[in-house]
C-alpha positions as CSV (number, residue, x, y, z in Angstrom):
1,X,-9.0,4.7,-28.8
2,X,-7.2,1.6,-26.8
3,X,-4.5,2.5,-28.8
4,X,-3.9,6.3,-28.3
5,X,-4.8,5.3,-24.2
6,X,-1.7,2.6,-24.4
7,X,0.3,5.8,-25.9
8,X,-0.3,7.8,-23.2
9,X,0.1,5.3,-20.6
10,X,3.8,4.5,-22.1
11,X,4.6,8.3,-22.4
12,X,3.5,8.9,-19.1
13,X,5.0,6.0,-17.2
14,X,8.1,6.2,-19.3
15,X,12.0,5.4,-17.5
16,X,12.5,8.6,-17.4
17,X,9.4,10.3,-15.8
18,X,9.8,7.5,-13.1
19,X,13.3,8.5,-12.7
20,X,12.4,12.0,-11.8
21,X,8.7,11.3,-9.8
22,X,11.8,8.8,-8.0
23,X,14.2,11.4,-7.9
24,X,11.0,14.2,-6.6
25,X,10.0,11.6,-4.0
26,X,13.8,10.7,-2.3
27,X,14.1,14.7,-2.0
28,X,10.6,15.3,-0.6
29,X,10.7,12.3,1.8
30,X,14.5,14.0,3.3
31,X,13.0,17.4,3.6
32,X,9.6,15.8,5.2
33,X,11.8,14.6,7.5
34,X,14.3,17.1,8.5
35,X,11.4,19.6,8.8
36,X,9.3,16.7,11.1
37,X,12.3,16.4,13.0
38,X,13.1,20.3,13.0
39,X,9.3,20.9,14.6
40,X,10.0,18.3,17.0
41,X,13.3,19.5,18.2
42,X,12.6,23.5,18.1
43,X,9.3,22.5,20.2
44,X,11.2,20.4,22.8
45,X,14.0,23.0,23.4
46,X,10.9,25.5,23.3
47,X,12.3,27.6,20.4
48,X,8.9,27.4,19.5
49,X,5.5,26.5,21.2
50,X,2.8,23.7,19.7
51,X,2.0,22.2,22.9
52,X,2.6,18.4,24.4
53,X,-0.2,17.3,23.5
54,X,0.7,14.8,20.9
55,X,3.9,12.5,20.9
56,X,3.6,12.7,16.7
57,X,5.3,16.3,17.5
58,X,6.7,15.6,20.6
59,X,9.2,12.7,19.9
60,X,12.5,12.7,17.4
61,X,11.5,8.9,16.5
62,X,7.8,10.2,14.9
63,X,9.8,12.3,12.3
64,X,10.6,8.8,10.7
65,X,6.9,8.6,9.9
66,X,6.8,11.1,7.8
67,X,9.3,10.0,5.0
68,X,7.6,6.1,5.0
69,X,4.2,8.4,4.1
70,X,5.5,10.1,1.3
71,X,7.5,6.7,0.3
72,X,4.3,4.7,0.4
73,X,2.9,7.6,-2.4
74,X,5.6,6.7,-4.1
75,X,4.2,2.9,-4.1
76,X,1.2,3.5,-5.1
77,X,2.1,4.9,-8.0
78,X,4.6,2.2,-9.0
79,X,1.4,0.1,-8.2
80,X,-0.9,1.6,-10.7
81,X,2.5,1.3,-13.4
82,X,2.5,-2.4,-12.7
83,X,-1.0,-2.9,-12.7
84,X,-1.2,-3.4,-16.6
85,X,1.3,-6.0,-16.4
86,X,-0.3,-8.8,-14.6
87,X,-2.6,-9.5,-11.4
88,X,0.2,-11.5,-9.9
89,X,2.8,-8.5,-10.0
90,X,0.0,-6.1,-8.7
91,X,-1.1,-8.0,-5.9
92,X,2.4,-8.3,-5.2
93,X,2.8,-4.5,-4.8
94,X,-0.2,-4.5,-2.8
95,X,1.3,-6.6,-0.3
96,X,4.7,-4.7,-0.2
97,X,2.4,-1.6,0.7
98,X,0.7,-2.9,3.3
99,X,3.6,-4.7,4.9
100,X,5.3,-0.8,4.5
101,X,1.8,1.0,5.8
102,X,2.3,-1.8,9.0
103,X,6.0,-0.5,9.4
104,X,5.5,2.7,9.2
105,X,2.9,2.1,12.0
106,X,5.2,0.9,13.9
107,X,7.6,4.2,14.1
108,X,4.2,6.3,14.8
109,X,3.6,4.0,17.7
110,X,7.3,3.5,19.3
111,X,6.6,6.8,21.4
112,X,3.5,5.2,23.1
113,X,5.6,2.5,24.4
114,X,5.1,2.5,28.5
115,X,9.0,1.1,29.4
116,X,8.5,1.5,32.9
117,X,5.5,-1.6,33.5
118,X,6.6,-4.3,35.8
119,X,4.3,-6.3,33.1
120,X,4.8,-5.4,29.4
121,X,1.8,-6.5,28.6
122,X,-0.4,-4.6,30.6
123,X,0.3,-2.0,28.0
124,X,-2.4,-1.5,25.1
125,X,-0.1,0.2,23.0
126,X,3.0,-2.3,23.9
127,X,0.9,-4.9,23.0
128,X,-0.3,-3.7,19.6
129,X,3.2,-2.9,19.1
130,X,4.5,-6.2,19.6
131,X,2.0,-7.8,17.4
132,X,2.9,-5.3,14.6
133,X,6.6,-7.1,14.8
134,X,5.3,-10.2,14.8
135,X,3.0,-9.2,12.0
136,X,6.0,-8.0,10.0
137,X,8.4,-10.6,10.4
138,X,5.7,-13.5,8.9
139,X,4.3,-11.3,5.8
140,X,8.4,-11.0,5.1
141,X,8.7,-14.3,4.9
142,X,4.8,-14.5,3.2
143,X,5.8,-12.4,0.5
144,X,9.7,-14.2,0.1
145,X,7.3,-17.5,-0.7
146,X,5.1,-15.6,-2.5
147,X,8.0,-14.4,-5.0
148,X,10.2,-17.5,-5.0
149,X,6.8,-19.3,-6.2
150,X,6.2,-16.2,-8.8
151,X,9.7,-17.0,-10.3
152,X,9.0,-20.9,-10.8
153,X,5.4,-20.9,-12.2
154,X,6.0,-22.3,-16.2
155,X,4.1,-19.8,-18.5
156,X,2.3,-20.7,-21.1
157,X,2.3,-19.5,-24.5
158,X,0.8,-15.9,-24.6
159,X,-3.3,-16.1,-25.6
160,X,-4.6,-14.4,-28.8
161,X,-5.1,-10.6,-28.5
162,X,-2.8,-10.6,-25.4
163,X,-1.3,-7.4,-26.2
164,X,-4.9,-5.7,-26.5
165,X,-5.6,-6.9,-23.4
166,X,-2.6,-5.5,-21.9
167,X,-3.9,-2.0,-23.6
168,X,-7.0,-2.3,-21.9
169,X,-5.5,-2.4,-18.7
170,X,-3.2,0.7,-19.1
171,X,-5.9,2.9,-19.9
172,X,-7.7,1.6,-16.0
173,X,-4.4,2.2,-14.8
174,X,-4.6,5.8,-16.6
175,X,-8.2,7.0,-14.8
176,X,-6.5,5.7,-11.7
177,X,-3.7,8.5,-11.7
178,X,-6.1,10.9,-11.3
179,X,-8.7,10.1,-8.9
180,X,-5.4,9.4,-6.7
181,X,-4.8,12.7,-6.9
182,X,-8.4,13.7,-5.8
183,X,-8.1,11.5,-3.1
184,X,-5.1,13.0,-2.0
185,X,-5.9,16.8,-2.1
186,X,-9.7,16.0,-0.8
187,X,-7.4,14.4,2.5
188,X,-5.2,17.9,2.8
189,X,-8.5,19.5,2.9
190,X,-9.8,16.9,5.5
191,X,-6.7,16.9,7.3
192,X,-6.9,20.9,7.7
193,X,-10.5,21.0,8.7
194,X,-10.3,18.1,11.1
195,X,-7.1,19.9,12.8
196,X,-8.2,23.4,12.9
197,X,-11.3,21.5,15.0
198,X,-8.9,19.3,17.3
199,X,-5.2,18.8,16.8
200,X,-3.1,18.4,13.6
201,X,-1.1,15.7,14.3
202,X,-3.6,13.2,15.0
203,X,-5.8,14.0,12.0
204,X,-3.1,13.4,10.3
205,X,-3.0,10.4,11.0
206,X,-6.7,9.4,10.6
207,X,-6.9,11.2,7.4
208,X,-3.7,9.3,6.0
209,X,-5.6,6.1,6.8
210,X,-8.7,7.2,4.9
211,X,-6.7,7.7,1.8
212,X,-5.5,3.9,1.7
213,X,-8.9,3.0,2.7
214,X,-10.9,4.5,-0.2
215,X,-8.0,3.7,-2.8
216,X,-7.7,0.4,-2.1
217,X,-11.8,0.5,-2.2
218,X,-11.5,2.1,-5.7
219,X,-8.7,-0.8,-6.9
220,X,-11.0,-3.2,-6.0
221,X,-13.3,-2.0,-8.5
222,X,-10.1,-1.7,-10.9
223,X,-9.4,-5.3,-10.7
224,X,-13.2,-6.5,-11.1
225,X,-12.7,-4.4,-14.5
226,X,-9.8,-6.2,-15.5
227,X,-11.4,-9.4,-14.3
228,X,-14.0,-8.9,-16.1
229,X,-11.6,-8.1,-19.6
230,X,-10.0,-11.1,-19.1
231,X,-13.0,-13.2,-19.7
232,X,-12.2,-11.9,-23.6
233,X,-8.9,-13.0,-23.7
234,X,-8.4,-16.4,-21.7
235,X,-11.0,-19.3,-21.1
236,X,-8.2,-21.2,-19.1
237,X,-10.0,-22.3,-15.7
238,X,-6.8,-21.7,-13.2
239,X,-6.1,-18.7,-15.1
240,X,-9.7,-17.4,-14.3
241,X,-9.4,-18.7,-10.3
242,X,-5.9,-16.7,-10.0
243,X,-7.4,-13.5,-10.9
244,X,-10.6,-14.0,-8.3
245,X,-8.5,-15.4,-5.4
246,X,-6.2,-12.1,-6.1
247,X,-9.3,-9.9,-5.7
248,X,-10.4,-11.7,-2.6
249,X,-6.7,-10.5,-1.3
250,X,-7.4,-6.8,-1.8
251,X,-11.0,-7.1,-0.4
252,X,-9.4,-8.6,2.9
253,X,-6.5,-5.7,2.4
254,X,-9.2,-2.9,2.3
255,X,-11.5,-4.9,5.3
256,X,-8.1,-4.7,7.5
257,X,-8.5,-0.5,7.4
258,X,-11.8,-1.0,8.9
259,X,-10.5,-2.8,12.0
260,X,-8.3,-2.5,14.7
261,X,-5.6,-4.5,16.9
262,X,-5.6,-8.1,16.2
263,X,-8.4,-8.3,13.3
264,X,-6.6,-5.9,11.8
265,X,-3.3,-8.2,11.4
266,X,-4.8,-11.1,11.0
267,X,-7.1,-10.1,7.9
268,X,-3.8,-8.7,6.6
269,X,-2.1,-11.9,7.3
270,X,-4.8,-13.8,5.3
271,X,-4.7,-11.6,2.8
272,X,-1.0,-12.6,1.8
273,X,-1.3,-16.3,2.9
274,X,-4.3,-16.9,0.8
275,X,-2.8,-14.8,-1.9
276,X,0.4,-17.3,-1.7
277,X,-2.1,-21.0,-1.9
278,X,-3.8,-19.1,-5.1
279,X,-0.7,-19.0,-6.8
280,X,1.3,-22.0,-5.9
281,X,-2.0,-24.1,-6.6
282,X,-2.0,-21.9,-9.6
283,X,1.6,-22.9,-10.1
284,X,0.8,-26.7,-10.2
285,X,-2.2,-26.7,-12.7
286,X,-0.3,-24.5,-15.1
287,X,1.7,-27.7,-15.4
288,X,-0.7,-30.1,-16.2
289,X,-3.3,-28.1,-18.0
């Protein structure tokens, strides 16, 4: 059964089905965002009519929110390929999306910006703004320590049964392809019903942040799976702490969609700077042990 699961697994993340979900995503994130920025220009030049109401389809420099949407998709599926692999190259992932979700924040709240305050800081959303900069700048240079440790740890000779372990972990990876999927339609559905009730362009929004929120909710539960796997095929002690401290990482990843402003940055920010101790002190016992 592990077997025919790994099969399936290598079939269906094969080079060349990423190739064309790559090629089906670089074409869908360009027409996302000609037809974003189409809506927005017809509506200003009142070609059309959808209202002022919200700056998401207001203001040319929202369009670029759409394509980073469809990109980060895109991520999490290359996240759930790399899962199997190993908990350091999937936490890794995790931490590219988020730094990506934080970015693409960013272009959603550019329009907000209030330009004409004597004090920039008076601002709610130039404030949150500028902290999101700030934000992004350290987790880039988080993550570049995070990978340049990654590429010096000294591996050890493979365990026993390594390559059913490996097996094991595809077929998590497998079930995770399609709840995605039901995640994703169950938020069109949310998204129309919440905007037929208020307005379209901020559901969106909301809803697109309830999708990352139960995912990562659901890969939590993923990597306590694998966790618990692991236990079969390893007894080494820093091996063991590694895997935990990674799980802490996407606990504090999932806790930073339940809060707002500063928290929200700063439990993201721990996230990767704990993540980055875990493995260089990983790193150093690998050596001696």
């Amino acid at each position: 059964m592990i077997k025919v699961g790994s099969r399936i697994f290598d079939r269906f993340f094969s080079e060349k089905n990423r190739k064309k979900i790559e090629s089906i995503t670089i074409w869908s994130a360009t027409i996302g965002f000609i037809f974003h920025l189409s809506i927005v220009l017809l509506n200003k030049y009142s070609i059309i009519d959808i209202g002022n109401e919200s700056l998401f389809l207001t203001n040319p420099i929202s369009a670029i929110y759409t394509p980073f949407s469809i990109i980060l998709y895109y991520e999490i599926f290359l996240l759930i390929f790399f899962l199997p692999r190993s908990f350091t190259t999937s936490i890794l992932k995790q931490f590219e999306i988020i730094s990506l979700i934080i970015i693409r924040r960013i272009f959603y709240d550019i329009p907000r910006l209030d330009l004409e305050l004597d004090n920039w800081f008076q601002s709610s959303e130039n404030l949150q703004i500028t902290y999101d900069l700030v934000c992004i700048l350290i987790l880039f240079f988080l993550i570049y320590l995070f990978n340049y440790v990654k590429s010096n740890i000294q591996y050890k000779k493979e365990e026993k049964n390594i390559d059913k372990f490996i097996d094991s972990k595809k077929i998590i990876s497998l079930i995770l392809i399609p709840v995605m999927i039901v995640i994703f339609i169950n938020g069109i559905f949310n998204w129309y019903n919440i905007g037929v009730e208020t307005n379209f362009a901020s559901s969106f929004y909301y809803v697109n942040e309830i999708f990352y929120n139960t995912f990562f909710s659901i890969l939590i539960i993923a990597d306590v799976f694998i966790l618990l796997l692991s236990f079969l095929y390893t007894e080494r002690y820093s091996q063991i702490m590694r895997n935990t401290g990674f799980i802490i990482c996407t606990i504090l990843i999932r806790l930073s969609f339940s809060s707002t402003g500063l928290t929200n940055l700063l439990l993201i920010i721990s996230s990767v700077l704990f993540g980055l101790l875990i493995l260089k002190i990983y790193s150093l016992m690998s050596r001696i042990e």
